[in-house]
N, C-alpha and C positions, 0 to 999 in steps of 0.2 A: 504493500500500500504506500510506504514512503517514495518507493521509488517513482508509482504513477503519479504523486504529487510534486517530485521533482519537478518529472518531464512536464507537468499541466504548469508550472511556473517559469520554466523556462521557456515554453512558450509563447506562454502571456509579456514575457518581459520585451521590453521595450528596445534592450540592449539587444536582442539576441533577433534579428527579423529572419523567419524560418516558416515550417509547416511541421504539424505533429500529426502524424498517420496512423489509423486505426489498419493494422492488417489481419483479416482472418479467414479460417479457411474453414469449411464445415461440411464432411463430406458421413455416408452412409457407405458402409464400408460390410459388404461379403467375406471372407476367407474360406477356401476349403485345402485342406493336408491330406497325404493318403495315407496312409496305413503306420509306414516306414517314418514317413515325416511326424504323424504324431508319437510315434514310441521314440523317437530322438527329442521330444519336446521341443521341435521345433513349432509346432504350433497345432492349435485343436480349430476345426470346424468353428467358426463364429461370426454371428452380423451383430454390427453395434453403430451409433453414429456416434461421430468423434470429432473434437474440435482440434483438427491437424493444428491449425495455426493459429494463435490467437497474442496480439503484438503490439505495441506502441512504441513509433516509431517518430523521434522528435532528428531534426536538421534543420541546422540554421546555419547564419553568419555572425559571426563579429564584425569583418570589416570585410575587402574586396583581398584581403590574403589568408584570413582565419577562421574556417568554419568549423563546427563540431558536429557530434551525431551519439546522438544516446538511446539505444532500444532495450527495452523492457519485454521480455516475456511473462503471459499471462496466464499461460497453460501447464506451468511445470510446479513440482513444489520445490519453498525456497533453499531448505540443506542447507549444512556449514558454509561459513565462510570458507576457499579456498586459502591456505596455508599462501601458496605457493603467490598469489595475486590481492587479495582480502577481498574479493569478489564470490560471488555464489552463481549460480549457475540459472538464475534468473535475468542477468547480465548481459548479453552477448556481443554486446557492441555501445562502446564508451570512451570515445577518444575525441582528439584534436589533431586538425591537421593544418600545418601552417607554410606557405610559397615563401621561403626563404628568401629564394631567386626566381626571374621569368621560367627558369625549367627547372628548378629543385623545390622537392618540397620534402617538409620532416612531420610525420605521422606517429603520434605517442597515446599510448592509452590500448585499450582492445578494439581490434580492429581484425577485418579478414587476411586469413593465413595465405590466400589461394593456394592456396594446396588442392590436387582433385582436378585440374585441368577444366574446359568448360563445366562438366556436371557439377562443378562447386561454383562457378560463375551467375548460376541460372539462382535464381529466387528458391528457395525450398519449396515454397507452395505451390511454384509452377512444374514441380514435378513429379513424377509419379511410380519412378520406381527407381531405387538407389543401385549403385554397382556394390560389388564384393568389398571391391579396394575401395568404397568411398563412407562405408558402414563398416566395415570389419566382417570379418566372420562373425555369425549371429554364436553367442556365449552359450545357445541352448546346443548346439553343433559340438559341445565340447566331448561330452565324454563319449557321445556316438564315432568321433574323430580318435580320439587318445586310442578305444577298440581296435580302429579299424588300423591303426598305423602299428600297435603292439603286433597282432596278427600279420601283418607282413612282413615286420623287420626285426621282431622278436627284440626291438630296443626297449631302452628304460626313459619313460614318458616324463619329462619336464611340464612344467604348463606352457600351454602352447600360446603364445607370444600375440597371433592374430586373432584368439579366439574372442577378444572382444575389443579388440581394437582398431578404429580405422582412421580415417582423413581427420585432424584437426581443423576443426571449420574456423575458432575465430581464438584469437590467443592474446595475449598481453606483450607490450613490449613496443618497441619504438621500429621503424623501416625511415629509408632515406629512400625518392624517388626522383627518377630522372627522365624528364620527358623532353619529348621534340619531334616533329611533324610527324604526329599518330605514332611513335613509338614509346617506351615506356620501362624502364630497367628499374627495379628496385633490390634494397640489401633489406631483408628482416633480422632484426634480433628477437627473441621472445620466451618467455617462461617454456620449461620444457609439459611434455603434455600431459602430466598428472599430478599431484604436489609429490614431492620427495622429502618425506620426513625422519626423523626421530624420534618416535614418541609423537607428539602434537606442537613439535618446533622445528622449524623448516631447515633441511639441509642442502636444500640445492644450492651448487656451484657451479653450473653449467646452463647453458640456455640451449636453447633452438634454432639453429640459424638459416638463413635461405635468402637465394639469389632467384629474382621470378624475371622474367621478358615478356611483354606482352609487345604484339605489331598489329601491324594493318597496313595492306599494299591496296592500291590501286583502287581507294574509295572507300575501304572498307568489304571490296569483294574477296580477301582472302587476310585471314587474321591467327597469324600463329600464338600459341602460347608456350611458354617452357615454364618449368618450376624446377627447384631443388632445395632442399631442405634437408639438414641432417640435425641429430641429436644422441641424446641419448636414454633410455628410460627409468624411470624413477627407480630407485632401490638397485639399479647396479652400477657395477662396476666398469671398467673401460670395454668389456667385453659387449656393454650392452647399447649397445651403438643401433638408432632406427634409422631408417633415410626412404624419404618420400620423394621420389623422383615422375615427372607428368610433362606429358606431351600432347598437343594440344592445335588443333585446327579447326578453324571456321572458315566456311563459306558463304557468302550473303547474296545471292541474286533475285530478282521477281518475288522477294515478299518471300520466297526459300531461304532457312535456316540449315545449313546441316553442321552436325557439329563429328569430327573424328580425336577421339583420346584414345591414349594409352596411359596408366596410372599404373607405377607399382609399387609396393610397401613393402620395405626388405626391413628384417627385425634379424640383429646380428648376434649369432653364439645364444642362444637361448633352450635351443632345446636337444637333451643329453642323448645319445648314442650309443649304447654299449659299444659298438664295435668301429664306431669311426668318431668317437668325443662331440665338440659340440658343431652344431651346421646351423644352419641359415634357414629360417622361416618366411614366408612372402605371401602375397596375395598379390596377382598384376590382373589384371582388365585391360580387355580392348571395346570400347564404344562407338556408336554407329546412332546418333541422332538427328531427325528431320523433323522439321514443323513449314507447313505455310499460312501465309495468311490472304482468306475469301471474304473480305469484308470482315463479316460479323463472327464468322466462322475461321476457325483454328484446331485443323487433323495436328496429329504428331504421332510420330512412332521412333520407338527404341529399341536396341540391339543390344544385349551383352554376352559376352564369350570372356570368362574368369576363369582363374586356376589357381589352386590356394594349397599351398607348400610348408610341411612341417620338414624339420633338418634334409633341405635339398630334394625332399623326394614330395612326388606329387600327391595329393589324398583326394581332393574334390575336382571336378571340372563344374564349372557353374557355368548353367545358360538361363538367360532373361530377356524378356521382351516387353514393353508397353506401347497397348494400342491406344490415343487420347482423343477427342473433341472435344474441343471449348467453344460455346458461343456467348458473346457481349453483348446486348442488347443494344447499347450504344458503345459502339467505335472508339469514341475517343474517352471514354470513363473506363477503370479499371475496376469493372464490376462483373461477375462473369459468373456461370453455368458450367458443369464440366462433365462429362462418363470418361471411366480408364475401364480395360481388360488389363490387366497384370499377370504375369507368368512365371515361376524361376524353378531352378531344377539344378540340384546338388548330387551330380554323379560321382561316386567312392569310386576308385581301383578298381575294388571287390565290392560285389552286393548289390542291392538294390537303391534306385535313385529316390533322394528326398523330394518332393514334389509341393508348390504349393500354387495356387488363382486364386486369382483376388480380381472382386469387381468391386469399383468404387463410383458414387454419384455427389456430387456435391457441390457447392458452390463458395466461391471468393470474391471479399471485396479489399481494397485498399484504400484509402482516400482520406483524405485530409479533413479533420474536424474540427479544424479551428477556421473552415471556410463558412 
């Protein structure tokens, strides 16, 4: 509550001339799992309607060089202060960003990691089904995975490094950016991605750090992106080294979006071997997205093709697809209607494929309520 009172006087203040956005999403949500998938508890048969997204989102200015940006979520509960930040995870975005010079600017506070290549660029709410590398491996995946990797390699099972962890979407810490005729370089520093404590007093000494490129040739009809990012994970040692590395292209023609990634998540020395020590855990994704737009109307469809790696050797092949329509009522208002089919399928080595669909109905609006 204190926080949506921040944001309601910040945007009332005089000093700060901006827009406070109400965003939310409210969809009616299907699932069904077969057989395999709910005995791994990856999930049971269920329809519910559920508030995807529900957000207050304040942006202004100071002056024509310093503007800030503070969002509030409303749909989560609040939990500890983070050690590592003194932020909760109610938070997601709280910084300042200030044009040093005509092409530099210095960004401090919580802010996006872009980490995830386009699919982390898109709005959460305008999307409708995440990659492997951009969620994690789902943590219900765990012990049907530990099974299935003891039974092949007759190793001694560490916990598995991916099984709940994926893209860091927005972090703490300051970035230096360099822009110039549609191009764009920046350096991040940032808290690494979990706290790293002692007890309940923080012992991080290391951060997170990443070099991102973003471009645009010829109009904006071809717009590459790169990331890199490395760290290390909380509670280890030098051995425990992550690195988030994404590749990234856009094409823009006729009102056609298509987006192509490659995303992969390496998590280094994590999990134990009997017979060859410790090796490298990952999840990489390759993506394949299109949307156009018909007016009022907006098709989209998605592609993913994942594979998700405990010590070097492969365990899952993951396939996903989403089919979307959105229609606006009006064009130029971000108020919208939407249907998804969703798809995805966790193929083991050995056995039987996890399977789940999902049909979703619902609607989003975003708009400014101090209009």
């Amino acid at each position: 509550m204190k926080k949506i009172i921040l944001l309601l006087v910040l945007a009332s203040s005089p000093a700060f001339a901006g827009k406070l956005l109400f965003d939310a999403r409210l969809d009616g949500q299907g699932q069904t799992f077969n057989n395999e998938a709910s005995s791994a508890t990856l999930g049971h048969d269920n329809f519910r309607f559920m508030m995807k997204t529900a957000r207050l989102d304040y942006q202004g200015n100071l002056n024509d060089k310093t503007n800030v940006r503070a969002r509030a979520i409303l749909n989560t509960t609040q939990g500890a202060v983070q050690t590592r930040d003194n932020l909760n995870g109610t938070v997601d975005l709280f910084f300042v960003n200030h044009k040093v010079q005509d092409n530099l600017e210095l960004t401090a506070g919580k802010f996006s990691s872009d980490i995830g290549g386009w699919e982390h660029q898109l709005s959460s709410p305008d999307v409708y089904l995440f990659s492997a590398a951009y969620s994690g491996g789902s943590s219900d995946l765990n012990t049907t995975t530990r099974t299935l990797f003891a039974g092949r390699t007759g190793a001694t099972i560490g916990t598995f490094t991916w099984a709940s962890t994926g893209t860091t979407r927005y972090y703490t810490g300051a970035k230096l950016t360099h822009k110039v005729e549609g191009h764009e370089l920046a350096i991040h520093t940032a808290d690494l991605t979990a706290d790293d404590n002692v007890g309940t007093t923080s012992s991080q000494t290391r951060t997170l750090t990443g070099l991102v490129y973003k471009g645009s040739f010829s109009d904006k009809l071809i717009q590459p992106l790169l990331s890199y990012h490395e760290g290390f994970l909380p509670g280890g040692g030098s051995d425990a080294k992550v690195i988030f590395a994404n590749a990234g292209l856009r094409f823009n023609f006729d009102d056609n979006v298509i987006d192509l990634d490659y995303l992969t998540n390496t998590f280094k020395s994590r999990t134990a071997v009997s017979t060859g020590g410790f090796k490298d855990d990952a999840i990489r994704s390759t993506l394949l997205a299109w949307s156009k737009v018909y007016g009022q109307w907006t098709p989209k469809v998605k592609l993913e093709s994942s594979e998700m790696l405990a010590a070097d050797q492969k365990i899952f092949d993951v396939k996903g697809y989403s089919v979307a329509l959105e229609y606006r009522p009006e064009v130029e208002e971000n108020f919208r209607y939407h249907v998804a089919y969703n798809a995805k399928e966790y193929a083991p080595i050995t056995g039987s494929s996890l399977t789940m669909q999902e049909v979703v109905v619902g609607t989003r609006i975003a708009a400014d309520i101090l209009k």
